[in-house]
C-alpha positions as CSV (number, residue, x, y, z in Angstrom):
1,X,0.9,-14.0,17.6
2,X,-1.8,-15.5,16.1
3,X,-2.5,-12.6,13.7
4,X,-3.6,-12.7,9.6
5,X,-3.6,-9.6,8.1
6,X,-6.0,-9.0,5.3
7,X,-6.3,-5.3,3.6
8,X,-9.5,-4.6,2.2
9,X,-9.0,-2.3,-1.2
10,X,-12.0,-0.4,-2.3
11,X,-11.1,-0.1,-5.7
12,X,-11.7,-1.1,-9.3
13,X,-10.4,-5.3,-9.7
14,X,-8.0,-4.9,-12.5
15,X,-6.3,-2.0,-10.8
16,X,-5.9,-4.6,-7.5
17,X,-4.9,-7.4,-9.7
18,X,-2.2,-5.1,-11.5
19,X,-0.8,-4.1,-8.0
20,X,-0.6,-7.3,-6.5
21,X,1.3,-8.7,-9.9
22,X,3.9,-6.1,-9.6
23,X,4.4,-5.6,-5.5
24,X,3.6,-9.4,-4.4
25,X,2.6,-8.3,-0.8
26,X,2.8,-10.7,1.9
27,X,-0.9,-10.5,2.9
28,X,-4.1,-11.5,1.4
29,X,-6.0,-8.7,0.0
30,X,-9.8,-8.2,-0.5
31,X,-11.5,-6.2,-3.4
32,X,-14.3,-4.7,-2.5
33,X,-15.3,-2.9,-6.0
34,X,-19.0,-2.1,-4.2
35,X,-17.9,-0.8,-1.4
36,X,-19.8,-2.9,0.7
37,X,-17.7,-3.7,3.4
38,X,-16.1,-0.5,3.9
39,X,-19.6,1.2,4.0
40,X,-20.0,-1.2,7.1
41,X,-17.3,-0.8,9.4
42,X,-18.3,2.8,8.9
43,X,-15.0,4.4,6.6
44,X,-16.4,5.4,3.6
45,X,-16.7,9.2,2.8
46,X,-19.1,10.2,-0.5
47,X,-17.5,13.6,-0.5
48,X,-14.2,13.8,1.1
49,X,-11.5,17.2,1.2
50,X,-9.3,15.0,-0.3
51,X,-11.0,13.0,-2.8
52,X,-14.6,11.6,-4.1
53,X,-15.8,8.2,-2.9
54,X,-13.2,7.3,-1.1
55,X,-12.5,4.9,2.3
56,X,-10.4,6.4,4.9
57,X,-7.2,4.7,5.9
58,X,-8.3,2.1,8.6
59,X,-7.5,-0.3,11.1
60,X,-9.5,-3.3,12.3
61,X,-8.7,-6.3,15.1
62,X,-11.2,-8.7,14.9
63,X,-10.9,-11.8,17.0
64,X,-11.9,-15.3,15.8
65,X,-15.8,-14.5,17.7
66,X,-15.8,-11.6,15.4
67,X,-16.0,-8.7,18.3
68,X,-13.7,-5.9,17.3
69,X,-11.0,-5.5,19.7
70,X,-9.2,-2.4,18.3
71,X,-10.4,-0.5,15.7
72,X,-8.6,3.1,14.3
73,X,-10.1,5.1,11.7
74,X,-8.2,8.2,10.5
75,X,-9.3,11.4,9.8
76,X,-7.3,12.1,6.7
77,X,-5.5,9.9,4.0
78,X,-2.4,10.3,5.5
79,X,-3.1,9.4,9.2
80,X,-2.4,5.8,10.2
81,X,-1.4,4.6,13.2
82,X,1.6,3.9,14.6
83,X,3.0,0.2,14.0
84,X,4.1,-0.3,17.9
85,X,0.6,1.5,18.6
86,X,-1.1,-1.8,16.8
87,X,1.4,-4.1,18.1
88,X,0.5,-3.4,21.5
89,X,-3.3,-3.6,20.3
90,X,-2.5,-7.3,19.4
């Protein structure tokens, strides 16, 4: 398919690093401590229902020109979207 999936975790490095030495996911993941790059693609909430300074769950498809070809952003922590939803997307 032509598809690498990267997750981008807002969150503190040793917290990441701790995670990724006990799950070993399959996928590169990206800490963004700052919050920069969640601030940019437009999913981080100062004041949330659910939480303070937090990124909502999110999905990006950026193609190799770097124009985003699908993008979902959900509205609470617990919304993602369906897997054959973002299949069908790629």
């Amino acid at each position: 398919m032509g598809v690498e999936p990267v997750v981008v975790l807002p969150q503190k490095r040793e917290a990441v690093e701790r995670f990724v030495a006990e799950t070993h996911p399959p996928f590169e993941i990206l800490i963004d401590e700052k919050r920069d790059v969640v601030k940019t693609y437009g999913v981080w909430h100062r004041i949330g229902l659910d939480a303070w300074n937090i990124a909502r769950p999110a999905v990006f498809l950026i193609d190799r020109d770097r124009s985003i070809r699908y993008s979902f952003i959900g509205t609470s922590q617990i919304q993602f979207p369906s897997h054959e939803e973002i299949l069908k997307a790629i």
